[in-house]
N, CA, C and O atoms as a Maestro MAE file, in Angstrom:
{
 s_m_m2io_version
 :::
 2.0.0
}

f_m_ct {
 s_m_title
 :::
 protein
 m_atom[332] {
  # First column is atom index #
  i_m_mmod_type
  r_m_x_coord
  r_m_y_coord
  r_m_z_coord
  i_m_residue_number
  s_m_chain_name
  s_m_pdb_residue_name
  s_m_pdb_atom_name
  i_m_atomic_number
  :::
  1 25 -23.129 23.528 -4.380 1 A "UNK " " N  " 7
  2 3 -21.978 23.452 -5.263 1 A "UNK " " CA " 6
  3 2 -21.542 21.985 -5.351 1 A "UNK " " C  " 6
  4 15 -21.155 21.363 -4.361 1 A "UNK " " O  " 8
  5 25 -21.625 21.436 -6.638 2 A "UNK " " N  " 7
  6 3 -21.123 20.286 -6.853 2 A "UNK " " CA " 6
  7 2 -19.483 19.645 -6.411 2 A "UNK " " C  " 6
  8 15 -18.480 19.948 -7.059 2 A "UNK " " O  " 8
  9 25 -19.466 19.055 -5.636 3 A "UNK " " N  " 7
  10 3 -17.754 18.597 -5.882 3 A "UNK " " CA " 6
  11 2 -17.194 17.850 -7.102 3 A "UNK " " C  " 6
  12 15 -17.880 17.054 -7.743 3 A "UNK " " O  " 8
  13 25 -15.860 18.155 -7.407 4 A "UNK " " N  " 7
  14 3 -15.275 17.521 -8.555 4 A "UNK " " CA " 6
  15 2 -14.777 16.315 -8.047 4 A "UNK " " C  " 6
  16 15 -14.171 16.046 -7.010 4 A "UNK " " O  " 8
  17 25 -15.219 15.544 -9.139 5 A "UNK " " N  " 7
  18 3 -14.512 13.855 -8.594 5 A "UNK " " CA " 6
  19 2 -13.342 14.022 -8.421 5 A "UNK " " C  " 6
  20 15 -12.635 14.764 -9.103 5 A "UNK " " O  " 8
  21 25 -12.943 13.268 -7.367 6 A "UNK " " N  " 7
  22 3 -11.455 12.585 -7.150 6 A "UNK " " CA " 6
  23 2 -11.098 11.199 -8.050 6 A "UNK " " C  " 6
  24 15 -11.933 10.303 -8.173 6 A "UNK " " O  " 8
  25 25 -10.026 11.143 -8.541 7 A "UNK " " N  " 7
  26 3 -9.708 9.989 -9.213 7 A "UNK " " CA " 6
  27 2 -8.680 9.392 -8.714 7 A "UNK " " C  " 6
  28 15 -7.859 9.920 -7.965 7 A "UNK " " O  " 8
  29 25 -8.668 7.971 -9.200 8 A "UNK " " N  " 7
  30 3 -7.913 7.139 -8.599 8 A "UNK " " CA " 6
  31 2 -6.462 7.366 -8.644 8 A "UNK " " C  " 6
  32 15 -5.794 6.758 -7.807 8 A "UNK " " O  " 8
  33 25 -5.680 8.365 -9.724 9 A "UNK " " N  " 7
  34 3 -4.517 8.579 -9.963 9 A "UNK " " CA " 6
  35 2 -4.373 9.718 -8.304 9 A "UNK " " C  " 6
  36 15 -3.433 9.428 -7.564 9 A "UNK " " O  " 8
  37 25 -5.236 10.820 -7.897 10 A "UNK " " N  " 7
  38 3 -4.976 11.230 -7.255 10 A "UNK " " CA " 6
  39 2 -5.082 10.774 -5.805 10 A "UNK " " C  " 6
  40 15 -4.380 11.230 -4.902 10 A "UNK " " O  " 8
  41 25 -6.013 9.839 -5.656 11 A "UNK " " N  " 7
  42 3 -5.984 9.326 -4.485 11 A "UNK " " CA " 6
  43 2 -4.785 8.447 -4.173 11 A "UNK " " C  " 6
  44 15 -4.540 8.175 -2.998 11 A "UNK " " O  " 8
  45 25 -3.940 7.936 -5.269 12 A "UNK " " N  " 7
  46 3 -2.340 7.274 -5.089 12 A "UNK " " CA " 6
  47 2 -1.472 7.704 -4.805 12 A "UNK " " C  " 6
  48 15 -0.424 7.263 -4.333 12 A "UNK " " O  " 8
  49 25 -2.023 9.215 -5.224 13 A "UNK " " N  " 7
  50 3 -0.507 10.290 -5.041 13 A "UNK " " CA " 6
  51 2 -0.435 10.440 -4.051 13 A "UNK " " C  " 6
  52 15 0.595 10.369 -3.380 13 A "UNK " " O  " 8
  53 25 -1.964 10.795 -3.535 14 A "UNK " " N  " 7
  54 3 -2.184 11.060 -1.698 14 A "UNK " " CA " 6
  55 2 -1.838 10.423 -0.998 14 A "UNK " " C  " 6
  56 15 -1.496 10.874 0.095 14 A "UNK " " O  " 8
  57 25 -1.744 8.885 -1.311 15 A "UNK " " N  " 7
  58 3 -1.560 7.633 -0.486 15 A "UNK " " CA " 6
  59 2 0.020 7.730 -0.604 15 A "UNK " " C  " 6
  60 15 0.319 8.103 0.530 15 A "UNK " " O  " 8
  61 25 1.145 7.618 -1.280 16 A "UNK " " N  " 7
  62 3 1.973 7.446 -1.466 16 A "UNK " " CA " 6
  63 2 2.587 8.451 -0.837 16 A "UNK " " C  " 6
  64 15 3.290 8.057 0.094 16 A "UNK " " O  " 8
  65 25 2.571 10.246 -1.101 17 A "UNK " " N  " 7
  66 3 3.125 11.024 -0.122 17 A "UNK " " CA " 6
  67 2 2.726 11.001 1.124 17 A "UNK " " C  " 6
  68 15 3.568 11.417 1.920 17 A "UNK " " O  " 8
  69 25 1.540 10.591 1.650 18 A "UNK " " N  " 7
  70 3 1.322 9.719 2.762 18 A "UNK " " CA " 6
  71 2 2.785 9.338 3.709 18 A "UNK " " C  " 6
  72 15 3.577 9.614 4.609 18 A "UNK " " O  " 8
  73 25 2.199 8.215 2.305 19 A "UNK " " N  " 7
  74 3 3.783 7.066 3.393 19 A "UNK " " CA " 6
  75 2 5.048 7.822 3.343 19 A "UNK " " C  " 6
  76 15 5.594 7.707 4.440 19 A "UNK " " O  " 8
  77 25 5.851 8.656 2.414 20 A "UNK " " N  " 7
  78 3 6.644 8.846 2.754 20 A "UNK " " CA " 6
  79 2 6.948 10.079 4.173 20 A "UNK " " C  " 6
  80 15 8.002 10.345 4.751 20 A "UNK " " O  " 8
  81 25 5.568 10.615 4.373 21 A "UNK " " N  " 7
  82 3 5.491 11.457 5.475 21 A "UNK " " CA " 6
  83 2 5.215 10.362 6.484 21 A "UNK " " C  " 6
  84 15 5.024 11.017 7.508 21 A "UNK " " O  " 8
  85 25 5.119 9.457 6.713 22 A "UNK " " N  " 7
  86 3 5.268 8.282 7.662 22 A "UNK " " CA " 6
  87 2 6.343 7.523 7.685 22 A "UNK " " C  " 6
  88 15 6.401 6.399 8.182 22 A "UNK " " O  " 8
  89 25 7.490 8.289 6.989 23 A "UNK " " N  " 7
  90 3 8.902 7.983 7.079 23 A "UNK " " CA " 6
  91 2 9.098 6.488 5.850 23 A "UNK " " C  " 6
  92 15 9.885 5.729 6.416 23 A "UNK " " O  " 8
  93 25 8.813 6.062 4.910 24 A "UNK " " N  " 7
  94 3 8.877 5.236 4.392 24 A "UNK " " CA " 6
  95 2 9.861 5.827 3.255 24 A "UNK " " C  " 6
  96 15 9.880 6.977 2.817 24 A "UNK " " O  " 8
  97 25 10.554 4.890 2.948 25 A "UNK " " N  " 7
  98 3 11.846 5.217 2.271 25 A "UNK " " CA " 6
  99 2 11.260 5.581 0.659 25 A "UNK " " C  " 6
  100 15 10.705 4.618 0.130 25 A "UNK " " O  " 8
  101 25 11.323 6.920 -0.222 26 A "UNK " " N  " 7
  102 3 10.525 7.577 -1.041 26 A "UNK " " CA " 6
  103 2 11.035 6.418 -2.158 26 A "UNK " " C  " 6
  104 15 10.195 5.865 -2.869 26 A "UNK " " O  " 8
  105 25 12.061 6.183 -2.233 27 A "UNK " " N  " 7
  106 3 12.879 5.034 -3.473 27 A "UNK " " CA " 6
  107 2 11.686 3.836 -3.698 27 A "UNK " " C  " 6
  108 15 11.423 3.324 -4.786 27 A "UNK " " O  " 8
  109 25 11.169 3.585 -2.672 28 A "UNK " " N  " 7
  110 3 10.370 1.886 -2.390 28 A "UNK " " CA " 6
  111 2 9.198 2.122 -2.553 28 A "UNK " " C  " 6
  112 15 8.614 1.384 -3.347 28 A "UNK " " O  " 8
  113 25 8.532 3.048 -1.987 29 A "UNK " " N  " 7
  114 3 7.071 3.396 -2.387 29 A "UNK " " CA " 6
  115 2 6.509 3.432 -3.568 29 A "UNK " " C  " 6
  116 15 6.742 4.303 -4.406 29 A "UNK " " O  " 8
  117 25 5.609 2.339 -3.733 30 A "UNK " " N  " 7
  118 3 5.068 1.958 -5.292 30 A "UNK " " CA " 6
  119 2 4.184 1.687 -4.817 30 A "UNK " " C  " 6
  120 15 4.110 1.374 -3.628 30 A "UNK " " O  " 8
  121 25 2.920 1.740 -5.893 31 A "UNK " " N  " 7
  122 3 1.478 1.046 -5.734 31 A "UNK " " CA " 6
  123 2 1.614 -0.648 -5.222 31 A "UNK " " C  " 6
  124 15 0.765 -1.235 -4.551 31 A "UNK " " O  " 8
  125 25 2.770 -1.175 -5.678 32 A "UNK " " N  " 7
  126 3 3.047 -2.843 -5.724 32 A "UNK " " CA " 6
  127 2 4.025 -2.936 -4.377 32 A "UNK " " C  " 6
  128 15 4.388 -4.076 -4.086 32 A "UNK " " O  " 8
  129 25 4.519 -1.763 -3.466 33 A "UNK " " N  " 7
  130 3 4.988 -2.328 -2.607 33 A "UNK " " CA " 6
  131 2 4.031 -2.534 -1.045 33 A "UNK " " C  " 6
  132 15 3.206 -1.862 -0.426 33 A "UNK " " O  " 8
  133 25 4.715 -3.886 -0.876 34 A "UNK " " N  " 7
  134 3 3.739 -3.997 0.795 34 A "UNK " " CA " 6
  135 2 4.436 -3.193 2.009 34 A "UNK " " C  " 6
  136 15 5.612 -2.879 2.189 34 A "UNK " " O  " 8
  137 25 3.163 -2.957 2.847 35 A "UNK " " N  " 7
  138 3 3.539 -1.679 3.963 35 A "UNK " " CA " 6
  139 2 4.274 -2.353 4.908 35 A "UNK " " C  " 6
  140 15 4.746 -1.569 5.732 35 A "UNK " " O  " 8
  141 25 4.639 -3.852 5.170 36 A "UNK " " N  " 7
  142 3 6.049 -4.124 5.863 36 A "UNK " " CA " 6
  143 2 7.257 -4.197 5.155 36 A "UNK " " C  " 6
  144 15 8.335 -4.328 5.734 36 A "UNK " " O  " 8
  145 25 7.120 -4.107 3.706 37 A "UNK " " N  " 7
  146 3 8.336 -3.851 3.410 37 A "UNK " " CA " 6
  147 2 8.879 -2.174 3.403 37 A "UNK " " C  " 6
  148 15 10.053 -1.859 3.209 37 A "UNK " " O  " 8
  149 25 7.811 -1.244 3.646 38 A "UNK " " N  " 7
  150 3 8.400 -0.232 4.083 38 A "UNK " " CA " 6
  151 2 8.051 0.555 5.214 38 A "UNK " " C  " 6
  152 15 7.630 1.712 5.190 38 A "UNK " " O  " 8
  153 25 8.332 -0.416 6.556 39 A "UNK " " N  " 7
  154 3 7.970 -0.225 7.660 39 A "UNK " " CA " 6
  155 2 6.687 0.753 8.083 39 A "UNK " " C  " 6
  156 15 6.464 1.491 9.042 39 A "UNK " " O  " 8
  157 25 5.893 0.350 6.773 40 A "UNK " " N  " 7
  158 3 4.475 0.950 7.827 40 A "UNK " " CA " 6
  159 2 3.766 -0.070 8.283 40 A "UNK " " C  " 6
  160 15 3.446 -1.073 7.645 40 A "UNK " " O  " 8
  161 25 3.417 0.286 9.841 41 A "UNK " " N  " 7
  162 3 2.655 -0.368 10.404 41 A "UNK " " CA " 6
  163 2 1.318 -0.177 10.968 41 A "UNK " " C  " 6
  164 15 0.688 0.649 10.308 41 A "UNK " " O  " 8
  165 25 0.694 -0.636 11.921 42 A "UNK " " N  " 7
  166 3 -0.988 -0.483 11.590 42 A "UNK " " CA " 6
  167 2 -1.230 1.149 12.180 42 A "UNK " " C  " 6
  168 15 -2.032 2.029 11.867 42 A "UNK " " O  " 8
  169 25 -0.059 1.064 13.237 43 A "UNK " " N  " 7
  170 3 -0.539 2.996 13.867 43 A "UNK " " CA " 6
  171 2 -0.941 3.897 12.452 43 A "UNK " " C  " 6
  172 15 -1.942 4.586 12.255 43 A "UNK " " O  " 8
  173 25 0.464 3.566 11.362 44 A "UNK " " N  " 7
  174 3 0.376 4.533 10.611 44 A "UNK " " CA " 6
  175 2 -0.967 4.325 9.412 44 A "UNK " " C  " 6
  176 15 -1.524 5.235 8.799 44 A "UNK " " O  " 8
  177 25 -1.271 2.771 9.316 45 A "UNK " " N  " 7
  178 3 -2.615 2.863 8.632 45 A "UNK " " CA " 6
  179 2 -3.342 3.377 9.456 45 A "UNK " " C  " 6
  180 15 -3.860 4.366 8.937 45 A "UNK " " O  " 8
  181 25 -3.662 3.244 10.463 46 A "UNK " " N  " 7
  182 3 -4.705 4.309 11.506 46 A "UNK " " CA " 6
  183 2 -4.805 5.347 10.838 46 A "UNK " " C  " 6
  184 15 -5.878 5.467 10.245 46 A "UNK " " O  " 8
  185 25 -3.472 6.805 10.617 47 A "UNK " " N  " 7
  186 3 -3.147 7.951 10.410 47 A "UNK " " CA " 6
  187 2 -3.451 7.835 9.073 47 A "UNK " " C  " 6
  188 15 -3.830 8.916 8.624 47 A "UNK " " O  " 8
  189 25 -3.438 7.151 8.449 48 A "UNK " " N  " 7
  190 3 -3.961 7.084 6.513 48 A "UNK " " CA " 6
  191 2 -5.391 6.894 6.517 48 A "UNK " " C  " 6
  192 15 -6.105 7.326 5.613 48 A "UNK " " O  " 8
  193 25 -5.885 6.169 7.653 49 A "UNK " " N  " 7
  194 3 -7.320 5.984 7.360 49 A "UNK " " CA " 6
  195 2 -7.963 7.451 8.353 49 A "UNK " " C  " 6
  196 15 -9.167 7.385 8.600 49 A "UNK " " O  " 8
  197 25 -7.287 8.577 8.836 50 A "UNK " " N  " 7
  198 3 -7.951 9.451 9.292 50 A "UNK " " CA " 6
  199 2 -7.874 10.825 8.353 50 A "UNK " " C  " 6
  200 15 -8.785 11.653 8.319 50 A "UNK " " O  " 8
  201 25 -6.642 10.928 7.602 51 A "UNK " " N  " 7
  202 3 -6.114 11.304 6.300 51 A "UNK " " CA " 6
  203 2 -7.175 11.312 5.177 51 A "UNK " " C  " 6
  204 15 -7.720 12.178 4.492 51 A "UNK " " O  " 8
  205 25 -7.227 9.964 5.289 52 A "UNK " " N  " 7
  206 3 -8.463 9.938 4.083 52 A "UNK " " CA " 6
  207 2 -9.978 10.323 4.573 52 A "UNK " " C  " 6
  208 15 -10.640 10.727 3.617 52 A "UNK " " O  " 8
  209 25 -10.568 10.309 5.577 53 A "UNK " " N  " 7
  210 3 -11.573 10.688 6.468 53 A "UNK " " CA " 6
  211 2 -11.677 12.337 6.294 53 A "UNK " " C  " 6
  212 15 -12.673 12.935 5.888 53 A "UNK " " O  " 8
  213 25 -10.575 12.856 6.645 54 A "UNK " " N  " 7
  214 3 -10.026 14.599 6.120 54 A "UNK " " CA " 6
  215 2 -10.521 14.910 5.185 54 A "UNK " " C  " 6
  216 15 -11.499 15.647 5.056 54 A "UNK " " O  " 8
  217 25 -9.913 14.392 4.408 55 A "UNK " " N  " 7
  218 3 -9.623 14.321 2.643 55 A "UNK " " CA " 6
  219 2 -10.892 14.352 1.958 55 A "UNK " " C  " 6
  220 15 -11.507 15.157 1.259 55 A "UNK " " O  " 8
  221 25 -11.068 13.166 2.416 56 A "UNK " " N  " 7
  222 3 -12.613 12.581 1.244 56 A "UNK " " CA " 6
  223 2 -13.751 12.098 1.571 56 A "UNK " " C  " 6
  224 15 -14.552 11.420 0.927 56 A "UNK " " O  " 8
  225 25 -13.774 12.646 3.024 57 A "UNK " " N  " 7
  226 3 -15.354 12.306 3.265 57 A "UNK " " CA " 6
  227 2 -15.630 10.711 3.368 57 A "UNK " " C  " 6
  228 15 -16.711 10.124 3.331 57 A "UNK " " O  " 8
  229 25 -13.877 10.018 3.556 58 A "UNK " " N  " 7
  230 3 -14.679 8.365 3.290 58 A "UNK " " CA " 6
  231 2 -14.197 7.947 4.772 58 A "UNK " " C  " 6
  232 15 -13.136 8.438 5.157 58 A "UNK " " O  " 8
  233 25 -14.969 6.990 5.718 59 A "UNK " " N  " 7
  234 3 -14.824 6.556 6.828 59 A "UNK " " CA " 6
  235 2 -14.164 5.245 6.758 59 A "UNK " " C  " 6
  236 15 -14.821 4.383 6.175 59 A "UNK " " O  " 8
  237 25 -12.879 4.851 7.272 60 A "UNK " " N  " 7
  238 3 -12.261 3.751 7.202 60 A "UNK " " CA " 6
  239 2 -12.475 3.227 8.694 60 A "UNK " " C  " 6
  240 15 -12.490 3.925 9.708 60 A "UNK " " O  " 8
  241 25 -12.650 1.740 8.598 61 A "UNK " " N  " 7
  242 3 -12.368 1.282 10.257 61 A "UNK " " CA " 6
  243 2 -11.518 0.543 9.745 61 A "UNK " " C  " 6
  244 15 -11.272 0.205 8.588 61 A "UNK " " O  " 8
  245 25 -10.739 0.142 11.518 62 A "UNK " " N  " 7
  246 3 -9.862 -0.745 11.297 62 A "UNK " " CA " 6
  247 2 -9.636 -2.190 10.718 62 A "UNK " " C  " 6
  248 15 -8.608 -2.762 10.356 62 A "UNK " " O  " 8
  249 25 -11.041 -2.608 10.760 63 A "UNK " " N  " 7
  250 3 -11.223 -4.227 10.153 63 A "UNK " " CA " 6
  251 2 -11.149 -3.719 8.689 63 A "UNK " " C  " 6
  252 15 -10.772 -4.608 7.925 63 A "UNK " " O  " 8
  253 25 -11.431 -2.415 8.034 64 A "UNK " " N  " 7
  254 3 -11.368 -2.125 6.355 64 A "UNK " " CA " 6
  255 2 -9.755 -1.879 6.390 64 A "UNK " " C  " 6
  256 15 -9.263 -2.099 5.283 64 A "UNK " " O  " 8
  257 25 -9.029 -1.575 7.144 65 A "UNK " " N  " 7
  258 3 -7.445 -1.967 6.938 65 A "UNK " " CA " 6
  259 2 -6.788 -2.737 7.680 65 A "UNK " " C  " 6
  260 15 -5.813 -2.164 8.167 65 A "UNK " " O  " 8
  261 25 -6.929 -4.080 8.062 66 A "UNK " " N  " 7
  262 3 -6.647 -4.800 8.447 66 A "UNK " " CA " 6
  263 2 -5.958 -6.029 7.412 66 A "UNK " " C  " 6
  264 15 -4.814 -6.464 7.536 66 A "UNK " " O  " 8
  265 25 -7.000 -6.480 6.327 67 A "UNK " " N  " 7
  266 3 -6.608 -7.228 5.358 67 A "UNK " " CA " 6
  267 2 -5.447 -6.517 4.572 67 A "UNK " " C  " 6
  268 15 -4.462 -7.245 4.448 67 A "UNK " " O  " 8
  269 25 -5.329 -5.269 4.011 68 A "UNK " " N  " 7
  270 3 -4.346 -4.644 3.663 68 A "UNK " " CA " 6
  271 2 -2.819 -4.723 3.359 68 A "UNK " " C  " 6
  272 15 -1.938 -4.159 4.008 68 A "UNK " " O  " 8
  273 25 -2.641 -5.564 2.197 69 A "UNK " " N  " 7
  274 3 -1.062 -5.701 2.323 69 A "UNK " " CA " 6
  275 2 0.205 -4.699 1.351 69 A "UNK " " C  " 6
  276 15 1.407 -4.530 1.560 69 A "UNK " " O  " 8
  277 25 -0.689 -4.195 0.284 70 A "UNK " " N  " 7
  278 3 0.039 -3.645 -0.522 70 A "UNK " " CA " 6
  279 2 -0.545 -2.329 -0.456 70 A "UNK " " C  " 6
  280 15 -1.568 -2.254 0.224 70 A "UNK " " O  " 8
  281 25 -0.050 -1.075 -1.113 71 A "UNK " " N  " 7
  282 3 -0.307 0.276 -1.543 71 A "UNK " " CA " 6
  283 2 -1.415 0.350 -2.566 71 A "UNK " " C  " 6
  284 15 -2.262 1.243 -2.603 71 A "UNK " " O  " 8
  285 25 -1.336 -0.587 -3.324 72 A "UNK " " N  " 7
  286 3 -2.620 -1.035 -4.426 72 A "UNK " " CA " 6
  287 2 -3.553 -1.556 -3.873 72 A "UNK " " C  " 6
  288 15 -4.610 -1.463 -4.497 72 A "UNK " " O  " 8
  289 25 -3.587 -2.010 -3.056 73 A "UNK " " N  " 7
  290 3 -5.217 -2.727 -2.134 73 A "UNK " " CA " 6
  291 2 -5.921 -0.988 -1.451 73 A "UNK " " C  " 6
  292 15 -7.018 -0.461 -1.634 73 A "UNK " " O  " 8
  293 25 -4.706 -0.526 -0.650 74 A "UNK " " N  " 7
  294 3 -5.240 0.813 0.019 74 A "UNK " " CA " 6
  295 2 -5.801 1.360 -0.818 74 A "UNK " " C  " 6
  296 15 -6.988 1.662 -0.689 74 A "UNK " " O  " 8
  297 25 -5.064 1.651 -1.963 75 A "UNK " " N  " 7
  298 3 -6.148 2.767 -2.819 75 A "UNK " " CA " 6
  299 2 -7.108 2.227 -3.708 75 A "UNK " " C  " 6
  300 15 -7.806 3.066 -4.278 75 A "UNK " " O  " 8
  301 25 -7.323 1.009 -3.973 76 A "UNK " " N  " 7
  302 3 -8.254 0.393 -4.260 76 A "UNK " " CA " 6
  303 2 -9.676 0.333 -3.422 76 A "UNK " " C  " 6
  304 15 -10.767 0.232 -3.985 76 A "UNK " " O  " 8
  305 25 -9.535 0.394 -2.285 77 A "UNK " " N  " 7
  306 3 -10.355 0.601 -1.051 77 A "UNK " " CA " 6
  307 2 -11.097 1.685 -1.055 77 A "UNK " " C  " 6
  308 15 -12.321 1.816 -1.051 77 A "UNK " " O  " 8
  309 25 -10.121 2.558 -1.065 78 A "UNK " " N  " 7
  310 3 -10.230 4.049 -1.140 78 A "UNK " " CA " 6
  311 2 -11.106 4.512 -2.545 78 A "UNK " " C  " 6
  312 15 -12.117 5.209 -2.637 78 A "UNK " " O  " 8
  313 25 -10.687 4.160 -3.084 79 A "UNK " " N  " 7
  314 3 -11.269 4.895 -4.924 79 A "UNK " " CA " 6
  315 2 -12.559 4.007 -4.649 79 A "UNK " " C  " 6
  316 15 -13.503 4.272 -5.394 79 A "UNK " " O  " 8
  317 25 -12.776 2.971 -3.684 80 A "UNK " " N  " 7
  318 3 -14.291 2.467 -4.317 80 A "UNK " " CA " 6
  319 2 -15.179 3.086 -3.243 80 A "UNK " " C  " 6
  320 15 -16.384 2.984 -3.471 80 A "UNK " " O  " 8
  321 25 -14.824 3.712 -2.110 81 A "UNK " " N  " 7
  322 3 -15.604 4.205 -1.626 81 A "UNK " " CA " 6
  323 2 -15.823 5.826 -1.840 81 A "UNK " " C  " 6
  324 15 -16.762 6.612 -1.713 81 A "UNK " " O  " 8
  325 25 -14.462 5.888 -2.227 82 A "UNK " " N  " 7
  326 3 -14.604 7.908 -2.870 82 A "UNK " " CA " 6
  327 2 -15.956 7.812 -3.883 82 A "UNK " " C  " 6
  328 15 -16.761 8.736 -4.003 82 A "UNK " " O  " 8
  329 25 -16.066 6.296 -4.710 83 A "UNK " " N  " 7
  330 3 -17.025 6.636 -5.779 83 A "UNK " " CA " 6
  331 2 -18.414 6.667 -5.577 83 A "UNK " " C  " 6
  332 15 -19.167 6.958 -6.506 83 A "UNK " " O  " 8
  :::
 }
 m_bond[331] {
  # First column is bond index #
  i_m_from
  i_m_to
  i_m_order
  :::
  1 1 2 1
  2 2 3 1
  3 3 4 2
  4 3 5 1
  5 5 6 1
  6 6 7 1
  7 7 8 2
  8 7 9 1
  9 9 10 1
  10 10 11 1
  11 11 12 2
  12 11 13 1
  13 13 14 1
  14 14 15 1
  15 15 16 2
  16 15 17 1
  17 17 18 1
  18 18 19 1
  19 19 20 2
  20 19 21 1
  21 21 22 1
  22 22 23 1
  23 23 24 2
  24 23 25 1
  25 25 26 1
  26 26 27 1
  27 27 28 2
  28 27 29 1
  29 29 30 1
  30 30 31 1
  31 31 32 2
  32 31 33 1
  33 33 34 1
  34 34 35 1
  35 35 36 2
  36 35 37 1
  37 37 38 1
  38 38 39 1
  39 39 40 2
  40 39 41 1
  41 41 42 1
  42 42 43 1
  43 43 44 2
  44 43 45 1
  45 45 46 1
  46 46 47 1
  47 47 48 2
  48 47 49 1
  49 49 50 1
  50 50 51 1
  51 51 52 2
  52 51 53 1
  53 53 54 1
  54 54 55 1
  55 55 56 2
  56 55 57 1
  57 57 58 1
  58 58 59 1
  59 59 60 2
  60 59 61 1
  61 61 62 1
  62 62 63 1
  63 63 64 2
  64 63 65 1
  65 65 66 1
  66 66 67 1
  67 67 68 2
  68 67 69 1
  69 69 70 1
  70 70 71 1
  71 71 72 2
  72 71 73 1
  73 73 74 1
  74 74 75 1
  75 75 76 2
  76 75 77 1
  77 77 78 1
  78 78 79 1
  79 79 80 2
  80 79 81 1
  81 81 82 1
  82 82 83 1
  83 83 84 2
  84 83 85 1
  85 85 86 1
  86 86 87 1
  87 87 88 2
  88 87 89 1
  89 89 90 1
  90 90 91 1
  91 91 92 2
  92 91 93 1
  93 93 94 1
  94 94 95 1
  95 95 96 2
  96 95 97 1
  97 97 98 1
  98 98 99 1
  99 99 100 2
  100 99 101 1
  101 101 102 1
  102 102 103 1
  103 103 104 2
  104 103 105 1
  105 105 106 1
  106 106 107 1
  107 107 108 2
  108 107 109 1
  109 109 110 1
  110 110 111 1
  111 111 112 2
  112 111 113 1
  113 113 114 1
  114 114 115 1
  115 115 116 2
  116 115 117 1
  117 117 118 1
  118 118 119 1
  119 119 120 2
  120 119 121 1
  121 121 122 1
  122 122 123 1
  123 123 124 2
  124 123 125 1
  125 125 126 1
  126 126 127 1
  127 127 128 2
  128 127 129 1
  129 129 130 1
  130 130 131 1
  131 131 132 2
  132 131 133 1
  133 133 134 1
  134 134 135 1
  135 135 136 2
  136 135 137 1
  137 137 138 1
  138 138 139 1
  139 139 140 2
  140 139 141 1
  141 141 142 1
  142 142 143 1
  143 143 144 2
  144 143 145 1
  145 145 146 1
  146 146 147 1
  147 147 148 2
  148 147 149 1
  149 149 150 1
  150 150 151 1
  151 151 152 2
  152 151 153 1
  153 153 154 1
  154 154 155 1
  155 155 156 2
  156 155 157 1
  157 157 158 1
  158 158 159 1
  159 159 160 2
  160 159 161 1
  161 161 162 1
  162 162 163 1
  163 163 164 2
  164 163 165 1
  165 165 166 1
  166 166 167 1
  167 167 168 2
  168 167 169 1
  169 169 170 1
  170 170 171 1
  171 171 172 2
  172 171 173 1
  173 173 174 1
  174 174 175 1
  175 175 176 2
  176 175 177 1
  177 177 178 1
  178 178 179 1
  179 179 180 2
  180 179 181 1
  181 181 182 1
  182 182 183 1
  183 183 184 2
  184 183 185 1
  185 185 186 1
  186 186 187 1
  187 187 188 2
  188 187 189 1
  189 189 190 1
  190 190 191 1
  191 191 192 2
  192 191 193 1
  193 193 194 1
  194 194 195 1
  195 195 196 2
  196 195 197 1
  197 197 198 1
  198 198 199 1
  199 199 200 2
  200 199 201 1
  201 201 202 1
  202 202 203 1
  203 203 204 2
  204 203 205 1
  205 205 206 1
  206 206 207 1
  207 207 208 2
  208 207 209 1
  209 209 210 1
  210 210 211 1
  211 211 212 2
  212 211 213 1
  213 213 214 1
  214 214 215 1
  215 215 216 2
  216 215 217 1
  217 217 218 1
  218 218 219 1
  219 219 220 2
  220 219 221 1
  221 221 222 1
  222 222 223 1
  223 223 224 2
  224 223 225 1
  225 225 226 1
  226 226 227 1
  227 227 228 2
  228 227 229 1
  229 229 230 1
  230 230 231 1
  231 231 232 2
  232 231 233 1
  233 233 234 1
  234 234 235 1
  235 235 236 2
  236 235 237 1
  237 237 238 1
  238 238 239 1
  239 239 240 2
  240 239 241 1
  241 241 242 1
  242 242 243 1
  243 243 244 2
  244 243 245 1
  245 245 246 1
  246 246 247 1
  247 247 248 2
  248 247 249 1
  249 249 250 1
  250 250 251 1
  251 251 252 2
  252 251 253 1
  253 253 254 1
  254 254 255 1
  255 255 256 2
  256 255 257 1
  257 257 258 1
  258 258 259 1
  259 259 260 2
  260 259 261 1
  261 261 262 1
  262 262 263 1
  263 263 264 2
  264 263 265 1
  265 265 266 1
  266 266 267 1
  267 267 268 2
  268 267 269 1
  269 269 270 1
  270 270 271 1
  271 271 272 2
  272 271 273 1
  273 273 274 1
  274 274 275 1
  275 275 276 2
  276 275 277 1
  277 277 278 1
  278 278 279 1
  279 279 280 2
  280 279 281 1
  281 281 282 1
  282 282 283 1
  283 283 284 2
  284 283 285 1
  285 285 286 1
  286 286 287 1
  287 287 288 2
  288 287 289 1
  289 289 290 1
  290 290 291 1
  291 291 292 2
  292 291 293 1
  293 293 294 1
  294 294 295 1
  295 295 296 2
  296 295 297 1
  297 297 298 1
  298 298 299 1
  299 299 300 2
  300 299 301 1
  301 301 302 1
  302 302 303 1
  303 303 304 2
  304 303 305 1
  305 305 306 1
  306 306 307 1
  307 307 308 2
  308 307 309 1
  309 309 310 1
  310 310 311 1
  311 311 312 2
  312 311 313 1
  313 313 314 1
  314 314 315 1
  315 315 316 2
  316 315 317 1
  317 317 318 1
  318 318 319 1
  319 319 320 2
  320 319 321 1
  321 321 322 1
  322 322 323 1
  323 323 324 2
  324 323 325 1
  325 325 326 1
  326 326 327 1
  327 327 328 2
  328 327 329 1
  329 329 330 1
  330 330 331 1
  331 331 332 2
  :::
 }
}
C-alpha cells in the first residue's frame, strides 16, 4: 500500500502544535518565530526530532538541529527529508 505524501503545509501544522504542547505561548508561534523567543530549548528540539521520527519515518540527530533557529528552518529540514 502506497503512502500519501505529506506536505509541507502539514508538516508546519505538526511542528507548530508541537511547540505549543511544549508550552510555547500559541499567540507567538509562527513559521518566522525563533525557538528562544518562545522558550524552546534543545530538550524540546530533542522531543520534535523524536515526534517527527513517529510521524514520518524521518531520523533527526542532534547536529541536524543544532543549527536551527527559526520554525521555518525546522520544517524546512523536515519537508526535505519527508521527500
Amino acid at each position: 500500500m502506497a503512502q500519501q505524501a505529506v506536505t509541507r503545509e502539514q508538516i508546519e501544522e505538526r511542528v507548530l502544535k508541537a511547540l505549543v504542547e511544549f508550552g510555547a505561548d500559541p499567540d507567538k508561534v509562527a513559521p518566522d518565530a525563533e525557538f528562544e523567543a518562545l522558550d524552546i530549548d534543545s530538550l524540546d528540539l530533542v522531543e520534535l526530532a523524536q515526534i517527527v521520527e513517529d510521524e514520518y519515518g524521518v531520523q533527526l540527530e542532534g547536529k541536524d538541529m543544532e543549527g536551527l533557529r527559526t520554525v521555518a528552518q525546522a520544517v524546512d529540514l523536515i519537508a526535505s527529508r519527508v521527500a
